[in-house]
N, C-alpha and C positions, 0 to 999 in steps of 0.2 A: 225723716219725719221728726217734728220735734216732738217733746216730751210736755204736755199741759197740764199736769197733774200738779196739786197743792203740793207744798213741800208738809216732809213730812220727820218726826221725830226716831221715833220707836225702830226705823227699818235699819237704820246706818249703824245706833248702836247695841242693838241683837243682833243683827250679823256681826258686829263686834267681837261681842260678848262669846258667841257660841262659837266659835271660827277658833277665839283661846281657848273655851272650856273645850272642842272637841282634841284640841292640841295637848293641852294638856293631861286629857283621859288618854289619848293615846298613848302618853308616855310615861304618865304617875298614876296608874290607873290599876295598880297591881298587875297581877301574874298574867301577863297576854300573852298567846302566840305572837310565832311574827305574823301572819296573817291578818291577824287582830288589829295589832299596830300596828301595818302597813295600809288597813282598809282605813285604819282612823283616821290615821297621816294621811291618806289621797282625799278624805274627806273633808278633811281640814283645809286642804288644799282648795278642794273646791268653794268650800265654804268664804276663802278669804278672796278667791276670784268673783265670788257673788257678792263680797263687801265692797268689791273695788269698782262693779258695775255698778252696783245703788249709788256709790258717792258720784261717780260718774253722771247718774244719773237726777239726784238730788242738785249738783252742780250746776250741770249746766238747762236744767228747766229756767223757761220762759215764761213761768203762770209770772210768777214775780221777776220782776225787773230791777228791784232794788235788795241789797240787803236787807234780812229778815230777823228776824230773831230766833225763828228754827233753824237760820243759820247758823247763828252763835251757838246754840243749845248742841246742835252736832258737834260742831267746834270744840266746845266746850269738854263732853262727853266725849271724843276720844282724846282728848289731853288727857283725862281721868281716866281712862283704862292704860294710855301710854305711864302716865304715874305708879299707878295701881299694880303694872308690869314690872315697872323697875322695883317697886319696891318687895313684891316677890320676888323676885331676882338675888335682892343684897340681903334676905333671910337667911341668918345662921343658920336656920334650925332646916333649911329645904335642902336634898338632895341635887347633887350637880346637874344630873339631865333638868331640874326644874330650873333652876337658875340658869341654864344655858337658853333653858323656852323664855324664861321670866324674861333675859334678855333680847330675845326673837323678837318677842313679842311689842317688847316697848320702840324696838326699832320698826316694826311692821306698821304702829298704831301711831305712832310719830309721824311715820311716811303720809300715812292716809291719813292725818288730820292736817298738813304742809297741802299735800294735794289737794283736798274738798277745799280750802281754804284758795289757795290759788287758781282752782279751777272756776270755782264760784265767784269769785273777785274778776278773772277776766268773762264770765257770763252777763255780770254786772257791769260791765265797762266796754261791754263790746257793741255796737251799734244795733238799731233792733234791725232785721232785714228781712222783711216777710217775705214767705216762698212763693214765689211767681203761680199765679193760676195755672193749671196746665189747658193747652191748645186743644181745642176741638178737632183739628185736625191730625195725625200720626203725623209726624219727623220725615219718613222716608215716603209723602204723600208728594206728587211731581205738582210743581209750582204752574198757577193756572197761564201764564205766557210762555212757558218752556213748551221746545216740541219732543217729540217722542225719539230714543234715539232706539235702533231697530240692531 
């Protein structure tokens, strides 16, 4: 089923956004268990698998047909958290596990802004093909000249 919903700003980059800050609490977030930090980290985890359905999702909608401008603006906006990563990363003043995320993360946020980007560009270029009505008839209904096999 396709997806007809207006493109939209705000979803692609808070999940963003919150997918690094839950990452990053996990790991510079002071004194955790490992518990703690392991619940963050599978959090974070999921959080960046619910970034990568929205882009998915944003991408390849059919409301618009043409590049948009909320495309650019997502575009846009994870280039600037991919920036914003690195350049927490090459912080003297951050500890190694952050610069290790800082660099995760700019590789994470790179990826998915190459992707929405390429995924929406063949959305946009791809033929429109509207989904056949479905038959009043069931599939495995016996055809009205066939006879009955026993």
């Amino acid at each position: 089923m396709e997806d007809r919903r207006k493109a939209r700003v705000g979803t692609v980059s808070g999940l963003a956004l919150l997918t690094g800050a839950t990452a990053f609490i996990s790991i510079a977030g002071g004194h955790h268990s490992l518990f703690a930090t392991l619940l963050l980290g599978l959090l974070a985890a999921m959080m960046a698998h619910a970034l990568v359905v929205e882009v998915q999702r944003q991408a390849r909608r059919r409301s618009q047909v043409l590049w948009y401008w909320t495309d650019t603006v997502n575009a846009v906006l994870l280039a600037i958290w991919a920036l914003t990563a690195v350049a927490a990363s090459c912080a003297p003043f951050t500890s190694l596990p952050v610069r290790i995320l800082g660099g995760l993360l700019a590789v994470g946020y790179t990826a998915t802004c190459i992707y929405f980007v390429l995924e929406r560009r063949r959305a946009v270029t791809a033929p429109f093909l509207p989904v056949p009505a479905p038959s009043a008839e069931p599939e495995d209904a016996p055809v009205a000249d066939s006879t009955p096999t026993v």
